[in-house]
C-alpha positions in Angstrom: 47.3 114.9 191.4 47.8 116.8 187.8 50.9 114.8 187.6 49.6 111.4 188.5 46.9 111.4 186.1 49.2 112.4 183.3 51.6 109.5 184.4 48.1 106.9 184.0 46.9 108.4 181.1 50.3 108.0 179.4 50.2 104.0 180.7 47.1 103.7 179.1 47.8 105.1 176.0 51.0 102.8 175.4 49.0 99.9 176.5 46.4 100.8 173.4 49.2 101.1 171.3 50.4 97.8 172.3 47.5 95.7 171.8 46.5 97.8 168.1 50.2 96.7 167.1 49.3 93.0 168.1 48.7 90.3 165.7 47.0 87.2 165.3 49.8 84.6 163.8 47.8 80.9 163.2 50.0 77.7 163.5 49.7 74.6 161.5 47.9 73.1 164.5 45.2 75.1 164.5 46.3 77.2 167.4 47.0 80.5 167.2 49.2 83.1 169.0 48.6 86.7 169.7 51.3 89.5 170.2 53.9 91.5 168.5 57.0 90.0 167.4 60.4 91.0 168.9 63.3 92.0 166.8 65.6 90.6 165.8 64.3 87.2 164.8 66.5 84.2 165.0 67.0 80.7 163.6 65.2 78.9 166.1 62.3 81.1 165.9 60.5 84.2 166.9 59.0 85.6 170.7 56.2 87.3 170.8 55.6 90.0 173.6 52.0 90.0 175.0 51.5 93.0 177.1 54.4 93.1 179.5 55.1 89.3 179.3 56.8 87.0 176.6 55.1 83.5 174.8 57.8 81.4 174.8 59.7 80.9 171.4 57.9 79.8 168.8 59.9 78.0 165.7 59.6 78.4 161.9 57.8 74.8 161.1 54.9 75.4 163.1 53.7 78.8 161.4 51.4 78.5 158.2 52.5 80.3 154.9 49.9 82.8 156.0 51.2 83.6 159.1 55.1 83.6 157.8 53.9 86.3 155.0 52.4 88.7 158.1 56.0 88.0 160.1 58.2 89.1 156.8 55.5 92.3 156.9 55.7 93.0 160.4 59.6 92.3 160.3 61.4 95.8 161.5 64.8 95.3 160.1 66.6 94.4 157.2 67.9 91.3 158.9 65.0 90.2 160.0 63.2 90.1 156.7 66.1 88.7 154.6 65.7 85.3 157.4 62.0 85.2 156.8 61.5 85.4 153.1 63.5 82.2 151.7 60.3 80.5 154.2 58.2 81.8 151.9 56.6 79.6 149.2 55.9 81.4 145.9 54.9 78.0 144.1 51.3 78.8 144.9 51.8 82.4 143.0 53.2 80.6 140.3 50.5 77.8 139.5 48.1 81.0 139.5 49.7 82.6 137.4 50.2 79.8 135.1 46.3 79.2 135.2 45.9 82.3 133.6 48.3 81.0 130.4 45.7 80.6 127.3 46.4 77.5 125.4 45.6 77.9 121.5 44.8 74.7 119.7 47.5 73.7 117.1 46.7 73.3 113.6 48.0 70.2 111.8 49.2 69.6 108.8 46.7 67.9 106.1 47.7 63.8 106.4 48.0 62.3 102.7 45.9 60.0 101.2 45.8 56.5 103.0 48.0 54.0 100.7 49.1 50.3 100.9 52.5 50.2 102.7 54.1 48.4 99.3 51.8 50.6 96.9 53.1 54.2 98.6 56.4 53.7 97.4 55.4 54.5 93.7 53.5 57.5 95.3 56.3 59.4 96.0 59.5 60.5 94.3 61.5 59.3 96.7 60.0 55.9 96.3 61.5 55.8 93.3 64.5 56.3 93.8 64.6 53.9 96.3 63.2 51.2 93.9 65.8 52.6 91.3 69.1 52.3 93.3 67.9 48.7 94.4 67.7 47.9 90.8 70.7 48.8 90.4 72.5 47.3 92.8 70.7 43.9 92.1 72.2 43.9 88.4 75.5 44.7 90.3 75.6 42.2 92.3 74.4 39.6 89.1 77.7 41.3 87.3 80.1 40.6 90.1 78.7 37.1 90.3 78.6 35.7 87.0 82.5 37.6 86.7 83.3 35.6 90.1 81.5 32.2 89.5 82.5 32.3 85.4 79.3 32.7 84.2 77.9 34.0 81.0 77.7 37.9 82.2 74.7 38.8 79.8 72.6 35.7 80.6 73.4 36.7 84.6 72.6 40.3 84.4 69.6 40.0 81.7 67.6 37.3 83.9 68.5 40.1 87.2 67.2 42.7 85.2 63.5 41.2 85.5 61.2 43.1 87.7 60.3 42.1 90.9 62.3 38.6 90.6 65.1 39.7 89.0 67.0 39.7 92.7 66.6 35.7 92.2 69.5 35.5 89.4 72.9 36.2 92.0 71.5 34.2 94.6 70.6 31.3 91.9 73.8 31.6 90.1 76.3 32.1 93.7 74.6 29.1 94.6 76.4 27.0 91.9 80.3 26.0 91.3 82.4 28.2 88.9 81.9 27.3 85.1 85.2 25.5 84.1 86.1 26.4 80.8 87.8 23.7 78.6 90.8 24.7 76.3 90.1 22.5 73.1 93.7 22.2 71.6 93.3 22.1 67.5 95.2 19.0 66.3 97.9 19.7 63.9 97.7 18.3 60.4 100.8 17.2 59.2 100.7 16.3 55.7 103.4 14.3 54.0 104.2 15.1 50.7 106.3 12.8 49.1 107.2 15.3 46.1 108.7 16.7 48.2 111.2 14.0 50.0 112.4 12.4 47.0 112.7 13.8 43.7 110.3 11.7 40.5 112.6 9.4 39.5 113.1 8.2 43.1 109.8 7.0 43.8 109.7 3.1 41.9 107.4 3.1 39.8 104.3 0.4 40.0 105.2 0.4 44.2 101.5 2.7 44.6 100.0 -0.4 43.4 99.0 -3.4 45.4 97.5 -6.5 45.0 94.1 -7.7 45.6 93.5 -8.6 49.2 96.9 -6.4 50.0 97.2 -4.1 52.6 98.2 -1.0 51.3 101.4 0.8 52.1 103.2 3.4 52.1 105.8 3.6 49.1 109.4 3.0 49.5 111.5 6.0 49.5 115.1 5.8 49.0 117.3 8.6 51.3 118.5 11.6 49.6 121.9 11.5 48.5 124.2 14.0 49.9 126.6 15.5 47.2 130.5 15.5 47.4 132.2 17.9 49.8 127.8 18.9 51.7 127.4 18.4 55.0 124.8 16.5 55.6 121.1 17.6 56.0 120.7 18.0 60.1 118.3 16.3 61.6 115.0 17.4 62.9 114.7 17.5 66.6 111.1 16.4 68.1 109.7 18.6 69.5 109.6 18.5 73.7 105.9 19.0 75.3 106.0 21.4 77.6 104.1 20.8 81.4 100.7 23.0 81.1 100.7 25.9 84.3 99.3 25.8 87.2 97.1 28.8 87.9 95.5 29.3 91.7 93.3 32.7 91.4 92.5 35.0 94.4 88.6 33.9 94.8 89.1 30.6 94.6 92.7 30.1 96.6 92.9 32.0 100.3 96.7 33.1 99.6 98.5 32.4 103.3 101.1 31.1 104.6 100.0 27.9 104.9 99.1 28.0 100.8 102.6 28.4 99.9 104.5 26.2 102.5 101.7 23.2 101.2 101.2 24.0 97.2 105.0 25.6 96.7 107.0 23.6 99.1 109.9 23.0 97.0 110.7 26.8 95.6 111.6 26.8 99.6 114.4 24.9 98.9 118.0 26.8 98.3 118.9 23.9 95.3 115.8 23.3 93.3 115.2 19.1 92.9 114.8 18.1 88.7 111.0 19.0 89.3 111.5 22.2 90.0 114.5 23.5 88.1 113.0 24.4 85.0 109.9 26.1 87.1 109.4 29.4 87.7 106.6 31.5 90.1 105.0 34.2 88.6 102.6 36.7 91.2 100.5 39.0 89.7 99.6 41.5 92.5 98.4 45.2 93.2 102.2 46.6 92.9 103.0 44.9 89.5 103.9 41.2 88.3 107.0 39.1 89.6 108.7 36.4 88.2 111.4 34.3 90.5 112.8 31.0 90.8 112.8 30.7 94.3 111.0 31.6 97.5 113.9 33.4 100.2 111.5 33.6 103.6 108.0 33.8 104.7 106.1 35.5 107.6 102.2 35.5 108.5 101.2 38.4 106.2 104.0 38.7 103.5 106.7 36.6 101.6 109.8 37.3 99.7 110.4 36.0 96.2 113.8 35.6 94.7 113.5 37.5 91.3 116.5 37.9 88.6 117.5 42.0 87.8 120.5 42.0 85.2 122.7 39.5 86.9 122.1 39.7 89.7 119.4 39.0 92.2 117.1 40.8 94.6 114.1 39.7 97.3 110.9 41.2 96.6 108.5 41.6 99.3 104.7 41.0 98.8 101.9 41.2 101.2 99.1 38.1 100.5 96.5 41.0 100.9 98.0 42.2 97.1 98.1 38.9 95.7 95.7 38.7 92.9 97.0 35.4 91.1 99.8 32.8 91.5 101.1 31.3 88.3 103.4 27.9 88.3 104.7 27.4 84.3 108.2 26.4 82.7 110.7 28.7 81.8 110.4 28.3 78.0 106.8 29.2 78.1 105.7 32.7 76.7 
């Protein structure tokens, strides 16, 4: 009989010790499930034993974070607490501690004065130097005009050099045709002195005179006479006028292909015609100036001029991006 009431009083101790190790675990139904969980705990879920019976499994989903935080406690290996704790959510821990996080105002900075927009520019040095390089470049821009359109350079630049309107001036002045400057050729005086032609005693005497109503004339003057065993005086040849040149600058002339087989067609040619024989092509470009008689071949972006070195002859290459002028004059011109 001693050993039967040992054997019950044993029973009911491990079913006290049973039911103080069970838990309450709540599920996001509102339910709730009683019992301690059996090790090890798996992916589908955990079982719970309830006295000497099992609750069927139970999966993750359905526990609350509450409940998940006692199963990671109650969890009796290793194992089994490494597969419940990624389940538990720590963003709630974080948001309170970030509510503790004090937030100091900031101080600004003093703001300046309110201005006018146009009026804050001269508030501030670098206002200024805005306004100051835009001066600048306006009377820049007059210079390159007036040197491009032929303009008087002072007059261009003085009336860019106005305040405030002085941008006015390239615009006006790009807006107009280049200046063309006339050459005025001085006429030569060409006095006869008759002194000079004839010695005194060969001008008659009394032919200065005329009669009234008479046109009056020139005197008579007898020719020299050449002394025995003097070749006679030669003779003065006239003098030939020389065709003026023809002058296409880079600004005013696109310098292509298509300008040189139109304006120059006949220094194409390998036997210049009577027009162009005396002629001659001088190119002023970046690498130095060229003088040639004849043009050898031409491609989209360069051409080859025939120039003279000693005697003999040699093609010179240059690009039309180089090209600064194109000058068409007589040979005998300086």
């Amino acid at each position: 009989m001693r050993r039967l009431g040992r054997i019950l009083i044993c029973l009911a101790m491990m079913c006290l010790g049973a039911s103080l190790r069970a838990d309450t675990f709540t599920l996001t139904d509102g339910s709730q499930v009683s019992g301690d969980p059996v090790s090890p705990y798996t992916d589908e879920g955990v079982v719970f034993k309830q006295g000497d019976n099992y609750s069927p499994r139970v999966s993750w989903d359905r526990f609350t974070q509450e409940s998940i935080v006692k199963l990671k406690d109650a969890a009796k290996t290793a194992g089994d607490r490494d597969l419940v704790e990624p389940l538990v959510d720590t963003t709630g821990q974080q948001k309170s501690k970030r509510n503790n996080i004090t937030v100091h105002p900031v101080e600004l900075p003093p703001r300046p004065a309110h201005t006018a927009a146009v009026a804050g520019i001269f508030f501030s040095p670098l206002g200024w130097f805005i306004v100051l390089v835009l001066y600048g470049a306006t009377i820049f821009a007059a210079f390159e005009v007036a040197v491009y359109r032929k303009h008087p350079r002072g007059m261009v630049c003085g009336l860019a050099a106005i305040p405030f309107f002085g941008f006015l001036s390239p615009v006006f002045f790009l807006a107009f045709p280049p200046k063309q400057h006339a050459v005025e050729e001085e006429p030569v005086q060409v006095t006869t002195d008759i002194q000079t032609l004839a010695p005194q005693s060969a001008v008659v005497p009394g032919s200065m005179r005329r009669r009234p109503g008479e046109a009056a004339s020139m005197p008579t003057v007898p020719p020299v006479p050449t002394l025995p065993g003097t070749a006679p005086a030669p003779a003065v040849a006239p003098a030939i006028e020389l065709p003026p040149p023809i002058v296409y600058a880079r600004g005013e002339t696109s310098f292509n292909r298509r300008f040189f087989e139109t304006k120059l067609a006949g220094f194409f040619r390998a036997v210049p015609s009577p027009a162009e024989k005396d002629l001659r092509v001088h190119i002023k470009s970046a690498r130095g100036d060229y003088v040639g008689r004849r043009i050898t071949r031409i491609t989209p972006a360069e051409l080859y001029l025939q120039i003279v070195k000693g005697e003999a002859t040699a093609d010179e290459m240059i690009p039309f991006g180089e090209i600064l002028e194109v000058e068409v004059r007589h040979k005998d011109l300086a």
